[in-house]
PDB file of N, H, CA, C and O in Angstrom:
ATOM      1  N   UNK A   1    -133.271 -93.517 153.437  1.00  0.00           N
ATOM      2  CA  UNK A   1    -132.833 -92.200 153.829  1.00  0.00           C
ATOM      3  C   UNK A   1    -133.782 -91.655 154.888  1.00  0.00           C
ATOM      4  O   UNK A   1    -134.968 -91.560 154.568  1.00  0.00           O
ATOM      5  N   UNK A   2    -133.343 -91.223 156.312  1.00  0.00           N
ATOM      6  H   UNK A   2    -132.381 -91.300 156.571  1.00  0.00           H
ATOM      7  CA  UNK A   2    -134.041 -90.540 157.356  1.00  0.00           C
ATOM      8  C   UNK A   2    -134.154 -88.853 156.434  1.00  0.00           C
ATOM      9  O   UNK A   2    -133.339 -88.310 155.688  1.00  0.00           O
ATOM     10  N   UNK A   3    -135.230 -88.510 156.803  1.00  0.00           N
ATOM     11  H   UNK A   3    -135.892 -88.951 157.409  1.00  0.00           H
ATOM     12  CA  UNK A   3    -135.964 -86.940 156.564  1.00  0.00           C
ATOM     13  C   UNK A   3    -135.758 -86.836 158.031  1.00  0.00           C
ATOM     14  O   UNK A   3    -135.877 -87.823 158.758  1.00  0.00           O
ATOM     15  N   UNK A   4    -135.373 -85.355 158.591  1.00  0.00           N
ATOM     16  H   UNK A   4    -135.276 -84.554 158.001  1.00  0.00           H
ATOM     17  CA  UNK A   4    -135.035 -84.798 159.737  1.00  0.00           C
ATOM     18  C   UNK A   4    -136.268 -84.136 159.674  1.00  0.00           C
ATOM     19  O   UNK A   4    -136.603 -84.244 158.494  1.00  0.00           O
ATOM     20  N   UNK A   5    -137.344 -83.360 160.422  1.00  0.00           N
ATOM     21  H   UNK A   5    -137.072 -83.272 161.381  1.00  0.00           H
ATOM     22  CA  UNK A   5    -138.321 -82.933 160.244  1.00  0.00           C
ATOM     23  C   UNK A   5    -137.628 -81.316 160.584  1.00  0.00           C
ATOM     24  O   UNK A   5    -136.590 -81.261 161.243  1.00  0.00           O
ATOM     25  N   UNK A   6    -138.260 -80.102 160.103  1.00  0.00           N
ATOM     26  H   UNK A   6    -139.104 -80.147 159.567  1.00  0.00           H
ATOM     27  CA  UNK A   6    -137.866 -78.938 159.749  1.00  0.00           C
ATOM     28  C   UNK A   6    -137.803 -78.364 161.524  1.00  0.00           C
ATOM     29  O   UNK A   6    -137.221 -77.316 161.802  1.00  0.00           O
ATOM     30  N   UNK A   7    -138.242 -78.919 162.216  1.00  0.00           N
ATOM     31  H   UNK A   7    -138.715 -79.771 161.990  1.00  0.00           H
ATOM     32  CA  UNK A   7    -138.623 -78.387 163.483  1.00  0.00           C
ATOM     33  C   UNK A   7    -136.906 -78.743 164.034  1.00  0.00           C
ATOM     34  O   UNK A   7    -136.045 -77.913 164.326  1.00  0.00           O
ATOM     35  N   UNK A   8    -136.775 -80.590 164.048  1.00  0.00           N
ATOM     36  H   UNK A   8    -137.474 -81.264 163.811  1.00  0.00           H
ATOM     37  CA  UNK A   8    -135.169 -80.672 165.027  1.00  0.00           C
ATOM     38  C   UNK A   8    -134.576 -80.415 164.129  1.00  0.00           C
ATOM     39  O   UNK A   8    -133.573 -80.056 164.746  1.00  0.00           O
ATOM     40  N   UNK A   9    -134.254 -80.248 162.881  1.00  0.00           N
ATOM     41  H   UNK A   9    -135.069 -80.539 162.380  1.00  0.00           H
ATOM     42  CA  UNK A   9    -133.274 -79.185 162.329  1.00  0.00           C
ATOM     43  C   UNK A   9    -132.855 -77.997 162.579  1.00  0.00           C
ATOM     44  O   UNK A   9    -131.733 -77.520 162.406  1.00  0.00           O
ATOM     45  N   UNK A  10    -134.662 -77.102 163.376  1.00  0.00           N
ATOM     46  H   UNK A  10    -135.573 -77.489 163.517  1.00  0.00           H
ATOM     47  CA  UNK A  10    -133.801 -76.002 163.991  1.00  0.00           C
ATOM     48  C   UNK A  10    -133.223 -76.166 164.930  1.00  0.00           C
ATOM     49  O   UNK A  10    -132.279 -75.378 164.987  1.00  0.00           O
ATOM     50  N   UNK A  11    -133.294 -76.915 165.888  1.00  0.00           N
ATOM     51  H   UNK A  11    -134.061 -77.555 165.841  1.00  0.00           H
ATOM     52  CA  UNK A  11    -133.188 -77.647 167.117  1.00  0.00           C
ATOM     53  C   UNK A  11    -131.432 -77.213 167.156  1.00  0.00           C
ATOM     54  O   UNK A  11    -130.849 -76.509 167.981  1.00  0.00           O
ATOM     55  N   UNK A  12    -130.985 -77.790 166.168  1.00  0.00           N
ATOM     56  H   UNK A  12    -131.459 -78.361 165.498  1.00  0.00           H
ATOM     57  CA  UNK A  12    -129.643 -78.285 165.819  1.00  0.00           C
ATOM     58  C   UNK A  12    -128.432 -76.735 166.069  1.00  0.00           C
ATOM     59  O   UNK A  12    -128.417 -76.042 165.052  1.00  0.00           O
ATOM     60  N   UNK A  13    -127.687 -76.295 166.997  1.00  0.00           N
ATOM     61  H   UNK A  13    -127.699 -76.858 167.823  1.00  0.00           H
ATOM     62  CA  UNK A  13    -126.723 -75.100 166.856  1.00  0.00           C
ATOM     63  C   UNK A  13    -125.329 -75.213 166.460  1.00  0.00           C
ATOM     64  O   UNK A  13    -124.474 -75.911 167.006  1.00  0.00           O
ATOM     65  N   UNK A  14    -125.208 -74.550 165.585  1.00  0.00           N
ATOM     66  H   UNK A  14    -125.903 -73.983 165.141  1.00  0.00           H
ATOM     67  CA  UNK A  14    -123.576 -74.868 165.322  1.00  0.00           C
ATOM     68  C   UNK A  14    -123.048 -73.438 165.466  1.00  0.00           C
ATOM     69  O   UNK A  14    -123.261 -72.265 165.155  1.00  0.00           O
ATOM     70  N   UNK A  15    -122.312 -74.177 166.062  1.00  0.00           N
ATOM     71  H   UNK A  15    -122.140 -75.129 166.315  1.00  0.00           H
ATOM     72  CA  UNK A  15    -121.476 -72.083 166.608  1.00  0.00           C
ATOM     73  C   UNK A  15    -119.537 -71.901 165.828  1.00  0.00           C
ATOM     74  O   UNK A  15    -118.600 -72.609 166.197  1.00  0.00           O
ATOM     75  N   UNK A  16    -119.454 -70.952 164.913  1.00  0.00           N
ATOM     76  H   UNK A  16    -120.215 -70.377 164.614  1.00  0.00           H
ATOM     77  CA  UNK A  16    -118.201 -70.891 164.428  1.00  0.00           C
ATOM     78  C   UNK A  16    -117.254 -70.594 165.876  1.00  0.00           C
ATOM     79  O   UNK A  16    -117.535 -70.494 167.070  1.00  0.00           O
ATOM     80  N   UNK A  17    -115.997 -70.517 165.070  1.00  0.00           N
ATOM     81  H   UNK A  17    -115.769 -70.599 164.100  1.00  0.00           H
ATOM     82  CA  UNK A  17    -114.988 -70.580 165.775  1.00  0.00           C
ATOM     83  C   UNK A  17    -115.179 -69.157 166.764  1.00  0.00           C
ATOM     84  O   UNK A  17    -115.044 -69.268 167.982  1.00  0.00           O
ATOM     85  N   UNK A  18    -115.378 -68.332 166.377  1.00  0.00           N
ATOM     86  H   UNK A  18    -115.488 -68.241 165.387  1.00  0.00           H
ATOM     87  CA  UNK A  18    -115.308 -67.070 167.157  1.00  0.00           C
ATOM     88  C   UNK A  18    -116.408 -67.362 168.541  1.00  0.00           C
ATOM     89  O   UNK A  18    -116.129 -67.074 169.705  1.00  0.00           O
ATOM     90  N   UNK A  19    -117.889 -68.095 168.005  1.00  0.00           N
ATOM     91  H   UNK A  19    -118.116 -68.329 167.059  1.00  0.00           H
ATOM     92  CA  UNK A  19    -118.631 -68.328 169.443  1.00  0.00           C
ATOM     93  C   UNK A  19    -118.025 -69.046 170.006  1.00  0.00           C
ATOM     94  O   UNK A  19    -117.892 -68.845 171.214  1.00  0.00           O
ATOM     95  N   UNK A  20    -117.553 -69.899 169.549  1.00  0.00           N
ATOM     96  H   UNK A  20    -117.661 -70.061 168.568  1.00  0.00           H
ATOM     97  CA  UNK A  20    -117.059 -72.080 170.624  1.00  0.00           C
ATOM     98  C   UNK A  20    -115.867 -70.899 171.493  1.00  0.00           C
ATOM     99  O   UNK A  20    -115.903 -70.929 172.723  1.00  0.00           O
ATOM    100  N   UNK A  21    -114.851 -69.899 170.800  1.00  0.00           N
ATOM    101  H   UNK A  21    -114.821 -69.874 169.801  1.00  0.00           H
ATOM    102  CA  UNK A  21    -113.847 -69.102 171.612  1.00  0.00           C
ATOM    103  C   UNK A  21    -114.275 -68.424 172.837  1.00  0.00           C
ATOM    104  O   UNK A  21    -113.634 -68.400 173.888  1.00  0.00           O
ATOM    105  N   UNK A  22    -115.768 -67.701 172.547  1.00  0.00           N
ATOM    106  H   UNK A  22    -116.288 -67.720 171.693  1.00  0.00           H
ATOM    107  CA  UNK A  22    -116.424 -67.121 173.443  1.00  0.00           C
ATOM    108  C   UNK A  22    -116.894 -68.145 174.757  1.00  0.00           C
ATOM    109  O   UNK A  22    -116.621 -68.097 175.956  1.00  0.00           O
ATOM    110  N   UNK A  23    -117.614 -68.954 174.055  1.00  0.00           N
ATOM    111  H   UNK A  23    -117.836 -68.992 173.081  1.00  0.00           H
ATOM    112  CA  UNK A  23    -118.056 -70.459 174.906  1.00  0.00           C
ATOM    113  C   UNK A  23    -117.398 -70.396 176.036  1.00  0.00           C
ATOM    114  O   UNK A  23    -117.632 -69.861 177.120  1.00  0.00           O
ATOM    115  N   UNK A  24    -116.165 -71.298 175.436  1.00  0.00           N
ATOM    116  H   UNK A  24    -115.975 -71.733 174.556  1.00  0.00           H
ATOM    117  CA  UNK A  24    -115.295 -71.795 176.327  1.00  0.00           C
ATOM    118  C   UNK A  24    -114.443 -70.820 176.867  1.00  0.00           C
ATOM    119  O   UNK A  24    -114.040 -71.556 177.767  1.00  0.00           O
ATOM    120  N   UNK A  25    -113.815 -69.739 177.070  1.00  0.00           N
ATOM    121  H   UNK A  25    -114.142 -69.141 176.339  1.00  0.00           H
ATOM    122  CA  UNK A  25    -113.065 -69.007 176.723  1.00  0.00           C
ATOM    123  C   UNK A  25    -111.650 -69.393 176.592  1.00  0.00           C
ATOM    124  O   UNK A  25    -110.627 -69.296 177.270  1.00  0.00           O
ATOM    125  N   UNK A  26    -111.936 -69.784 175.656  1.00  0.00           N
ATOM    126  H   UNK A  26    -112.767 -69.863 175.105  1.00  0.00           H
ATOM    127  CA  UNK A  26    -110.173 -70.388 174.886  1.00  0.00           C
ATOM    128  C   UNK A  26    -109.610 -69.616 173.980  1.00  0.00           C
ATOM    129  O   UNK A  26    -110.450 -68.769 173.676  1.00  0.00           O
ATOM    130  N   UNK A  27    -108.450 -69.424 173.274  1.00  0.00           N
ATOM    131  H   UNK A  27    -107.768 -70.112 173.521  1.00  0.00           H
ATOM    132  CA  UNK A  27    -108.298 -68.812 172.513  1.00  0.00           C
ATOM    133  C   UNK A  27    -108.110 -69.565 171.126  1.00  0.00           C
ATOM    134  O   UNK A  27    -107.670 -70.713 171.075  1.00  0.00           O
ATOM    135  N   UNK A  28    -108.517 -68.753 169.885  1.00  0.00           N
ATOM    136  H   UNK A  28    -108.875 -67.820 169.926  1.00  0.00           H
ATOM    137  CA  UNK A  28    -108.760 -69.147 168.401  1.00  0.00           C
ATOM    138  C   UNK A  28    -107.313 -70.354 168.613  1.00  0.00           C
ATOM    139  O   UNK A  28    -107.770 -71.492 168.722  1.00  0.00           O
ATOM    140  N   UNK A  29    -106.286 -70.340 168.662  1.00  0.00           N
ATOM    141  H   UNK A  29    -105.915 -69.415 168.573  1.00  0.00           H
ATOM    142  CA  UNK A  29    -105.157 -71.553 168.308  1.00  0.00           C
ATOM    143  C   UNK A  29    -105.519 -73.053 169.224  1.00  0.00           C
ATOM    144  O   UNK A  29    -105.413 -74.223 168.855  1.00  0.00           O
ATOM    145  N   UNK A  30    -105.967 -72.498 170.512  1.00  0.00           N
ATOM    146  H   UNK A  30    -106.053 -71.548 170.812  1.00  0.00           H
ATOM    147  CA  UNK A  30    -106.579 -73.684 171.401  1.00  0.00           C
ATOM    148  C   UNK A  30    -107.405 -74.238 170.464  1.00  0.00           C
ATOM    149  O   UNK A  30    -106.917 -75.212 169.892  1.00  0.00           O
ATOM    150  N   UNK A  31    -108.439 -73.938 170.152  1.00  0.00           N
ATOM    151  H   UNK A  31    -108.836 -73.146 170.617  1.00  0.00           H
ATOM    152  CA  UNK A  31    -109.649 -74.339 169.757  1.00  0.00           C
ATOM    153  C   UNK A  31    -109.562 -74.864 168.651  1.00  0.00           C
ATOM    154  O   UNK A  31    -110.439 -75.708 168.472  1.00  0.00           O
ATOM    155  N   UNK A  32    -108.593 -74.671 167.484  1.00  0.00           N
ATOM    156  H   UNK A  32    -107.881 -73.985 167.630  1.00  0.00           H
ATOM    157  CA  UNK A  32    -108.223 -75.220 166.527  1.00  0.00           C
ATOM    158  C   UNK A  32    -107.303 -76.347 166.728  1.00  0.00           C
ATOM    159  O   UNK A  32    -107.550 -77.392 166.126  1.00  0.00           O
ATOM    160  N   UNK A  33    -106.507 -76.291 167.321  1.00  0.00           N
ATOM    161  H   UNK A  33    -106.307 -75.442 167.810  1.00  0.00           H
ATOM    162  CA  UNK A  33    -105.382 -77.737 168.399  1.00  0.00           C
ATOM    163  C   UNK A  33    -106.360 -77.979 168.605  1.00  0.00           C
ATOM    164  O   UNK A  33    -107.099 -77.734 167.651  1.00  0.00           O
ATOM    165  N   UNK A  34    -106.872 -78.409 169.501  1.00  0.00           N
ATOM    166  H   UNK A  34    -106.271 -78.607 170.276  1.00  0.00           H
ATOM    167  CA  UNK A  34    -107.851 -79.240 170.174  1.00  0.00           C
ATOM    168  C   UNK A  34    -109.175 -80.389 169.169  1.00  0.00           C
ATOM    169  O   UNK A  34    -109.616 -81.529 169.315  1.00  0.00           O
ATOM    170  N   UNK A  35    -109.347 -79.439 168.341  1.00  0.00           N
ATOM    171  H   UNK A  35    -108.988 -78.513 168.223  1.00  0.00           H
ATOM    172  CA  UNK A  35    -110.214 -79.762 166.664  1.00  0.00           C
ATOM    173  C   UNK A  35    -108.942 -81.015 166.188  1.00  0.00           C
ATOM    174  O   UNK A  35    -109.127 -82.232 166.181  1.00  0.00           O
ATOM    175  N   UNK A  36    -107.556 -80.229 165.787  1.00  0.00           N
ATOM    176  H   UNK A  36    -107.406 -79.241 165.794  1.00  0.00           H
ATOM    177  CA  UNK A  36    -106.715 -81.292 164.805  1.00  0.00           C
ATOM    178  C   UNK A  36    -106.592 -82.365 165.761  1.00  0.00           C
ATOM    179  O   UNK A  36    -106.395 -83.393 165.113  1.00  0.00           O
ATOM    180  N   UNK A  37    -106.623 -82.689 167.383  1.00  0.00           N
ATOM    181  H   UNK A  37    -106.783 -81.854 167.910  1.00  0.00           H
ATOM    182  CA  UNK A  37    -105.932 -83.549 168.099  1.00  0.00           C
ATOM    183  C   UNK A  37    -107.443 -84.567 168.372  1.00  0.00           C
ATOM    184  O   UNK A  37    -107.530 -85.679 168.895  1.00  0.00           O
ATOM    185  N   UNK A  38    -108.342 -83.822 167.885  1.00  0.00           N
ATOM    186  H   UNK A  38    -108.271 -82.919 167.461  1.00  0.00           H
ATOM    187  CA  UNK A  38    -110.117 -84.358 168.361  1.00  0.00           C
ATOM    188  C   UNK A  38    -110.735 -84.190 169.259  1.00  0.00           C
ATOM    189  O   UNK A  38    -111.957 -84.338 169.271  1.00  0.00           O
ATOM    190  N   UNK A  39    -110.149 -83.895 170.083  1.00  0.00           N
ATOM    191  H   UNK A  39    -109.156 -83.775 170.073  1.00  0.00           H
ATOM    192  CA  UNK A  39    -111.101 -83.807 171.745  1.00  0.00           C
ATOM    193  C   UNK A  39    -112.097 -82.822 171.243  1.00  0.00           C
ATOM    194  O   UNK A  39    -113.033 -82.820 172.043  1.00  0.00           O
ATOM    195  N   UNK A  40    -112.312 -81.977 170.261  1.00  0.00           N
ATOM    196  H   UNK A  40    -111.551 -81.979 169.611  1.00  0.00           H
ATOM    197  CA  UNK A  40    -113.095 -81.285 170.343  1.00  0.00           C
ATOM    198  C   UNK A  40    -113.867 -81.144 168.601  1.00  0.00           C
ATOM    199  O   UNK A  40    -113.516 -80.156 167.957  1.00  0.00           O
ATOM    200  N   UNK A  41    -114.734 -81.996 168.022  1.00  0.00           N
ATOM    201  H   UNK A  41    -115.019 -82.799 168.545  1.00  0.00           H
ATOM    202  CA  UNK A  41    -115.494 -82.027 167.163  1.00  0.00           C
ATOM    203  C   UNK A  41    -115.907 -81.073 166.354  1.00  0.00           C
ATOM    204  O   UNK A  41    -116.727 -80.280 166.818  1.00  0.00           O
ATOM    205  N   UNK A  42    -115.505 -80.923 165.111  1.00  0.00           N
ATOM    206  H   UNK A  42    -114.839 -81.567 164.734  1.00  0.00           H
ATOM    207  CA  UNK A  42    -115.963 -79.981 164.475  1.00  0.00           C
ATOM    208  C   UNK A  42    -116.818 -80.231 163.122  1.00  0.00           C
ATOM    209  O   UNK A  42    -117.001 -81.447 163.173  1.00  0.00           O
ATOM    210  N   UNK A  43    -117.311 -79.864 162.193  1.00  0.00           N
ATOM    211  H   UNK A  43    -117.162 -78.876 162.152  1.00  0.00           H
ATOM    212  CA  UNK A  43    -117.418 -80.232 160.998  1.00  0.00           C
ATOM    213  C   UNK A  43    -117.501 -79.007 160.089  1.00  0.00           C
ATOM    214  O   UNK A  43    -118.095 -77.973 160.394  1.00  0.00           O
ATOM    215  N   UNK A  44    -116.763 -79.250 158.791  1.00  0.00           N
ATOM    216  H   UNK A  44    -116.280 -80.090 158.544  1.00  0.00           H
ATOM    217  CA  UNK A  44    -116.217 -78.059 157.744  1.00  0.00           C
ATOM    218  C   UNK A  44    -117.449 -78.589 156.508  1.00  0.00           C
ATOM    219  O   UNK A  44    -117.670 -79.651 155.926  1.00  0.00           O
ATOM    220  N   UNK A  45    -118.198 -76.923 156.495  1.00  0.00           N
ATOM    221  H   UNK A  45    -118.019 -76.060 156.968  1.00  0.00           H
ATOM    222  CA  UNK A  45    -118.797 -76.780 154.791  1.00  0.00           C
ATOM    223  C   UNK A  45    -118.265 -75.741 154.092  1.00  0.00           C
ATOM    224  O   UNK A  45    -118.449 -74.577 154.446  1.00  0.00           O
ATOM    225  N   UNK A  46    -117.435 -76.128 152.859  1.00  0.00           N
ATOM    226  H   UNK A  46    -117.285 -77.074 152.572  1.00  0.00           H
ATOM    227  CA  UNK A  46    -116.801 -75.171 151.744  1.00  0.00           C
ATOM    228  C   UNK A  46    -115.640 -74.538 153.215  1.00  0.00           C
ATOM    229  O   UNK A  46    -115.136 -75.200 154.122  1.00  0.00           O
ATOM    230  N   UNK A  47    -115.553 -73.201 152.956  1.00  0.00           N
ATOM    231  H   UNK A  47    -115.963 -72.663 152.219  1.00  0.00           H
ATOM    232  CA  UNK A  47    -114.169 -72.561 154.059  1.00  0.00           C
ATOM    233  C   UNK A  47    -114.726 -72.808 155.755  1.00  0.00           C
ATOM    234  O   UNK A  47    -113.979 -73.126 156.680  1.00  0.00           O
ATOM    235  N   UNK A  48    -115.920 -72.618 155.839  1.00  0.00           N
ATOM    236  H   UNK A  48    -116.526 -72.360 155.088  1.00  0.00           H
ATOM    237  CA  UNK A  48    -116.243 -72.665 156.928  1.00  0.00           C
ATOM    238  C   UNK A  48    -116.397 -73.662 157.905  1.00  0.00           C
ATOM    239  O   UNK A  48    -117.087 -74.646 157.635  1.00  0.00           O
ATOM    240  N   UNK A  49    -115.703 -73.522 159.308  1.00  0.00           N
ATOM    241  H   UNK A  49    -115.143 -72.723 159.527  1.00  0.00           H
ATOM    242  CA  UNK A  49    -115.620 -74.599 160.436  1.00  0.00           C
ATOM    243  C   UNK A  49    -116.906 -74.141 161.124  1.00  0.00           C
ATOM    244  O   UNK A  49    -117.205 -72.967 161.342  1.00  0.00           O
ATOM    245  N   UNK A  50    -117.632 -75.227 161.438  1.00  0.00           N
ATOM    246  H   UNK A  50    -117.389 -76.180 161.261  1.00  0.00           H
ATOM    247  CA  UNK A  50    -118.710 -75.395 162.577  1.00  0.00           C
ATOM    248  C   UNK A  50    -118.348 -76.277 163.809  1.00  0.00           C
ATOM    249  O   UNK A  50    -117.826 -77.365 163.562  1.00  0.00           O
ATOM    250  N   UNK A  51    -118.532 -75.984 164.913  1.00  0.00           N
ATOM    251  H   UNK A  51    -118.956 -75.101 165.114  1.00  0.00           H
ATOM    252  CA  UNK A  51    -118.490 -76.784 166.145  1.00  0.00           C
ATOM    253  C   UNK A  51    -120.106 -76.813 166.794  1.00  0.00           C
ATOM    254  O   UNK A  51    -120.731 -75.825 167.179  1.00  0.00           O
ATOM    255  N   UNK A  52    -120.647 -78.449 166.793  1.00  0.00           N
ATOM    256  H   UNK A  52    -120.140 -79.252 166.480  1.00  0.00           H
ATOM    257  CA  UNK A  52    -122.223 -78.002 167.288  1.00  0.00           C
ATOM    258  C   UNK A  52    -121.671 -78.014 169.066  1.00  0.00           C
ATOM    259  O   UNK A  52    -120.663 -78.146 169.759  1.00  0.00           O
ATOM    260  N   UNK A  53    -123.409 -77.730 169.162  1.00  0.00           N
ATOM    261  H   UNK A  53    -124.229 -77.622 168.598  1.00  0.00           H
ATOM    262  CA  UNK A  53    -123.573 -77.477 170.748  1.00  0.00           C
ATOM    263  C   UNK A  53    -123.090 -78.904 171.366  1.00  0.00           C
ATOM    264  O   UNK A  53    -122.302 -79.035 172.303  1.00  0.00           O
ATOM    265  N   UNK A  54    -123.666 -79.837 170.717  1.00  0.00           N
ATOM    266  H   UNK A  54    -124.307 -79.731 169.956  1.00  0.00           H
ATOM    267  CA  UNK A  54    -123.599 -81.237 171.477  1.00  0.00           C
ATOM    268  C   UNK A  54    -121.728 -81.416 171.502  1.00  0.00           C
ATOM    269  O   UNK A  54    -121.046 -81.908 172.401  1.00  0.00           O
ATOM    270  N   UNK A  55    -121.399 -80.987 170.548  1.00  0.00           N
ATOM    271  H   UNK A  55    -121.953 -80.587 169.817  1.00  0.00           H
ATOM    272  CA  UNK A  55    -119.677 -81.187 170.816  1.00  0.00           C
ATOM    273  C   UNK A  55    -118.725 -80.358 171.733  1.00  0.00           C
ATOM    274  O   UNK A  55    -117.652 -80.544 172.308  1.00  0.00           O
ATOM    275  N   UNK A  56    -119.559 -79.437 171.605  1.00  0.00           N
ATOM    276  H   UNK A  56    -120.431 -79.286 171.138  1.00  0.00           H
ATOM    277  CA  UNK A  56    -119.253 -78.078 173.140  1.00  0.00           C
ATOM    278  C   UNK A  56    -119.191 -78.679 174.250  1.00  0.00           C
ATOM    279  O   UNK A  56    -118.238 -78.730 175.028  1.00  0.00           O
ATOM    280  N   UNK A  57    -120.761 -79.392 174.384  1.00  0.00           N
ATOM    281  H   UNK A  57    -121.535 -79.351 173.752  1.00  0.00           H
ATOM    282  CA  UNK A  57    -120.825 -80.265 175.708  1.00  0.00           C
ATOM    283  C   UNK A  57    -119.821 -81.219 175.737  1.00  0.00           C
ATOM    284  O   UNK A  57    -119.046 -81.122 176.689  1.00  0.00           O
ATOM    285  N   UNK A  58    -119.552 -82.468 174.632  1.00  0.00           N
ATOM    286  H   UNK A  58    -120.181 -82.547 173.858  1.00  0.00           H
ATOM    287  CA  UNK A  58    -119.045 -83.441 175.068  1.00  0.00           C
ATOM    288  C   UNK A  58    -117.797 -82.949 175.561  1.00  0.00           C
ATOM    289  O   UNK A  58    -117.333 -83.408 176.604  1.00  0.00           O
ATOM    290  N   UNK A  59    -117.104 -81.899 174.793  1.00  0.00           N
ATOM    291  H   UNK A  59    -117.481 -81.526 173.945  1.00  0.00           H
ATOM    292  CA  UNK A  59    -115.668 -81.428 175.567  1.00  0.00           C
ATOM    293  C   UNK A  59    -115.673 -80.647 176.713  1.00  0.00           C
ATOM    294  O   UNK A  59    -114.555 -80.291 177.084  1.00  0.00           O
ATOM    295  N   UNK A  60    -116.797 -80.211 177.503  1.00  0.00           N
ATOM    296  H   UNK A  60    -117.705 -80.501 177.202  1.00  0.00           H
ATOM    297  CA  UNK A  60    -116.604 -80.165 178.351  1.00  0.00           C
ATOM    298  C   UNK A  60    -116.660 -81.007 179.377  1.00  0.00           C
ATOM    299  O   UNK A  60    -115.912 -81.001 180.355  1.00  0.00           O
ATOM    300  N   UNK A  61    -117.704 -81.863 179.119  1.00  0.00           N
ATOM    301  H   UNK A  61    -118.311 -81.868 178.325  1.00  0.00           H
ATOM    302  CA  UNK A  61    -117.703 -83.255 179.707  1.00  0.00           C
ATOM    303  C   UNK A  61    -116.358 -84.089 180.039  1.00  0.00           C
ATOM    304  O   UNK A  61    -116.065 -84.524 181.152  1.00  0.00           O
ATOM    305  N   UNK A  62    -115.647 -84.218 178.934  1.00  0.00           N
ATOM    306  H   UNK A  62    -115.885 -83.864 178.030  1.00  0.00           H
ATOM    307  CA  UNK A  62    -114.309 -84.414 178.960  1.00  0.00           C
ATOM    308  C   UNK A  62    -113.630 -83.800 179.659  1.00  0.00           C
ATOM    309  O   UNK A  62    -113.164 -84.548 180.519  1.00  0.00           O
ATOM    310  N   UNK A  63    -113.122 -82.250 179.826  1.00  0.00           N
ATOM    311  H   UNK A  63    -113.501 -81.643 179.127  1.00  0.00           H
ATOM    312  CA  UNK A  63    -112.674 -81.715 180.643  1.00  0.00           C
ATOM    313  C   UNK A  63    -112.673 -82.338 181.929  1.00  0.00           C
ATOM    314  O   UNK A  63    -111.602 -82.716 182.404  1.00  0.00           O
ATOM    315  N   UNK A  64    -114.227 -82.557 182.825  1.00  0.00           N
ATOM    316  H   UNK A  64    -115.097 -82.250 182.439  1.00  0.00           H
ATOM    317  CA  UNK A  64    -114.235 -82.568 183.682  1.00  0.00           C
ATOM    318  C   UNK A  64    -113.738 -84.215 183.923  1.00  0.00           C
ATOM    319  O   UNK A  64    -113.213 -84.613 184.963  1.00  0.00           O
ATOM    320  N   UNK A  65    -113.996 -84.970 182.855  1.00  0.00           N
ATOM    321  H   UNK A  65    -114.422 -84.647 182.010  1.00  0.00           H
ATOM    322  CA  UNK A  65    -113.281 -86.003 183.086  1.00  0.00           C
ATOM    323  C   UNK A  65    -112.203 -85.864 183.673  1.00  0.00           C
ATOM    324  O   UNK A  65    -111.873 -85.986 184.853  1.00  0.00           O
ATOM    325  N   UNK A  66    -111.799 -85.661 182.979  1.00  0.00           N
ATOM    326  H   UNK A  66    -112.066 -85.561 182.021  1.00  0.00           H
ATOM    327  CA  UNK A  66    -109.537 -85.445 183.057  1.00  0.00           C
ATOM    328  C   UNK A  66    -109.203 -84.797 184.533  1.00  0.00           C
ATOM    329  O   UNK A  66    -108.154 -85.053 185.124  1.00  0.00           O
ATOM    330  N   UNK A  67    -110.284 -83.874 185.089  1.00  0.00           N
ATOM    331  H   UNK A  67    -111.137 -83.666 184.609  1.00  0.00           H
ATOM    332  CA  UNK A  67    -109.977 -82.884 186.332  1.00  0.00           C
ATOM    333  C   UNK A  67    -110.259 -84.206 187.223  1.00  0.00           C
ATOM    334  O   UNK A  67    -109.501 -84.376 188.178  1.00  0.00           O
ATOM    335  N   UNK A  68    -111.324 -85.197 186.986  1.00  0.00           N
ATOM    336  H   UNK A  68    -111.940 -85.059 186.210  1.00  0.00           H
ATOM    337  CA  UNK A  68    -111.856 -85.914 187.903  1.00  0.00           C
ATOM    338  C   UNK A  68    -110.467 -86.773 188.147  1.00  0.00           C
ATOM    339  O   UNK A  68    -109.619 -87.031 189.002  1.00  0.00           O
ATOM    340  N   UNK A  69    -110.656 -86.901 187.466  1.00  0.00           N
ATOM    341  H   UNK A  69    -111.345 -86.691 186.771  1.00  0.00           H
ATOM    342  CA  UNK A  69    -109.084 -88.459 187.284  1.00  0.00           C
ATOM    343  C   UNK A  69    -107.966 -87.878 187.714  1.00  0.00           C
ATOM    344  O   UNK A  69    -107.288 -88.450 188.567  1.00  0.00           O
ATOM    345  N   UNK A  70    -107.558 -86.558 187.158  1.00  0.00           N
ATOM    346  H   UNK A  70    -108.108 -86.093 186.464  1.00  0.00           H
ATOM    347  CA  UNK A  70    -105.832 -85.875 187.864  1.00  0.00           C
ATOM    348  C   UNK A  70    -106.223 -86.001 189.724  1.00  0.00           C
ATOM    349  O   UNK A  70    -105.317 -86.412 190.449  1.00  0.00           O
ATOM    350  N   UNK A  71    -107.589 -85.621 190.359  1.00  0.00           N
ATOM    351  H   UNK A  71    -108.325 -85.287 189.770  1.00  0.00           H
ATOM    352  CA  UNK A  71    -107.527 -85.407 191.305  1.00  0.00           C
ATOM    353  C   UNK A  71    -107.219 -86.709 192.095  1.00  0.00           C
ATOM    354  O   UNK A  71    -106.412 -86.546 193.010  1.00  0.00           O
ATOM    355  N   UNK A  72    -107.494 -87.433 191.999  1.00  0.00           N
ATOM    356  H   UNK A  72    -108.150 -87.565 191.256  1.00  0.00           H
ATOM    357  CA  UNK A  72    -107.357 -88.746 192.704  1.00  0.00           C
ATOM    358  C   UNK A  72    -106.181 -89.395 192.554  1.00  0.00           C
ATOM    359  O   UNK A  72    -105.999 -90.480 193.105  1.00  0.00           O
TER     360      UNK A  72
END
């Protein structure tokens, strides 16, 4: 079993649905589509959805994928 040390644990941001909405500015049904279809990573404790930072990035990363590729 890896021990995370207390320091990159804080390291770590997970932003609910209402920030990732703010984030990106998408709206709450986007952001949930996007979660059920995957492009956009989430993980659920008890009722609550978390989206971390690193999954913020990768979908935007993605985004720009898809813009890169339609353009050409």
């Amino acid at each position: 079993m890896t021990v995370v040390p207390h320091a990159a644990a804080a390291d770590v941001r997970l932003y609910d649905v209402n920030e990732a909405m703010a984030i990106l500015r998408l709206s709450r049904s986007v952001i949930y589509e996007e979660i059920r279809s995957g492009r956009l990573r989430s993980v659920k404790r008890g009722r609550s959805r978390r989206i971390s930072a690193a999954a913020v990035a990768d979908y935007i990363a993605l985004l720009e994928q898809e813009a890169e590729g339609s353009a050409r």
